[in-house]
C-alpha positions in Angstrom: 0.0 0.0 0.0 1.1 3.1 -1.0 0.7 6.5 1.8 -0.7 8.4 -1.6 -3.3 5.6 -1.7 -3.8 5.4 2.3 -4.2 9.9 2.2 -6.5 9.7 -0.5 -8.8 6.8 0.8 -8.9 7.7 4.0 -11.8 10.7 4.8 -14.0 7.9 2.9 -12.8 5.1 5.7 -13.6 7.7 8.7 -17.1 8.3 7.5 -17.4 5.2 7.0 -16.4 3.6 10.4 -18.4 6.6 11.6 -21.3 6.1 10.0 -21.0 2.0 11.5 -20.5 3.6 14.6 -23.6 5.9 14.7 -26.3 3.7 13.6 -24.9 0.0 15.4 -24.9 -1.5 12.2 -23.1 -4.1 14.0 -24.8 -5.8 17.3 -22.6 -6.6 20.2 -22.7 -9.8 22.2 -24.4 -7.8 25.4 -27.0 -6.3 22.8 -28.2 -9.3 21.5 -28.5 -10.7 25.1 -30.0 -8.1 26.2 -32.6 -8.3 23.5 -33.1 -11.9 23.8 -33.8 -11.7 28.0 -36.5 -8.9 27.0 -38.3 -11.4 24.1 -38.2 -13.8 27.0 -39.9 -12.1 29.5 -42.6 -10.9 27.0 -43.3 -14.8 26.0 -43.2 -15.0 29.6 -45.9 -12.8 30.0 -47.9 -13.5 27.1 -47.6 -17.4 26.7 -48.1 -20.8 29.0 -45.6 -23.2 29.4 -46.6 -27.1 28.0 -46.6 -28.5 31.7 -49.0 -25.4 32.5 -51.4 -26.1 30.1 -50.9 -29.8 30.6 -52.5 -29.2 33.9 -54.9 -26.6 33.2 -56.9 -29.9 30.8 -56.1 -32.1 33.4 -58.3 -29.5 35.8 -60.3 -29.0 33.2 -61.4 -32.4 32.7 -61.9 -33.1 36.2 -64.0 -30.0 36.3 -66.4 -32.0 33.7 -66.5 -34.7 35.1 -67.9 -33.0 38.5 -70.3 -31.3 36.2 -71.2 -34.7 34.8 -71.8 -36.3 38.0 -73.8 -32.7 39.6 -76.0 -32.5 36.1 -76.7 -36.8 36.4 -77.4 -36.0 40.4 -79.7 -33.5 40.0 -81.6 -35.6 37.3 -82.2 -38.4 39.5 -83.7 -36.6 42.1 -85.8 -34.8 40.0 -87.2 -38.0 38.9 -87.5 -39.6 42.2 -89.6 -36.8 43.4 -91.9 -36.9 40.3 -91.2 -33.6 39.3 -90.3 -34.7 35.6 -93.1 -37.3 35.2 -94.9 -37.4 31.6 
């Protein structure tokens, strides 16, 4: 490399590298981390995890099945007291 060639070329390299500077066209390590925790915490906030909703249909199912058995309750003594006769 010539200094003629480095004198002449370099205003261009410092806006350049300035210009990279300003507007983080290139993402640190800490950046993207800090990125990634805040993506985290707002699937966090917004989503369930698979055990959570694994228990939530478990819960749910047993809810039915209380329903089930307070619906077939109430049937039979509705019957038994001849309120539903025909």
């Amino acid at each position: 490399m010539d200094i003629q060639f480095l004198y002449k070329y370099a205003p261009i390299l410092l806006v350049i590298i300035a210009v990279i500077f300003q507007y983080n066209l290139f993402v640190t390590p800490e950046m993207l981390e800090h990125t990634h925790r805040e993506i985290l915490t707002e699937v966090a906030q917004v989503y369930i995890t698979k055990s959570e909703f694994g228990n939530m249909k478990e819960q749910m199912v047993d809810i039915n099945k209380k329903l089930d058995k307070i619906y077939d309750t109430l049937i039979n003594e509705r019957s038994s007291d001849g309120i539903n006769r025909n």
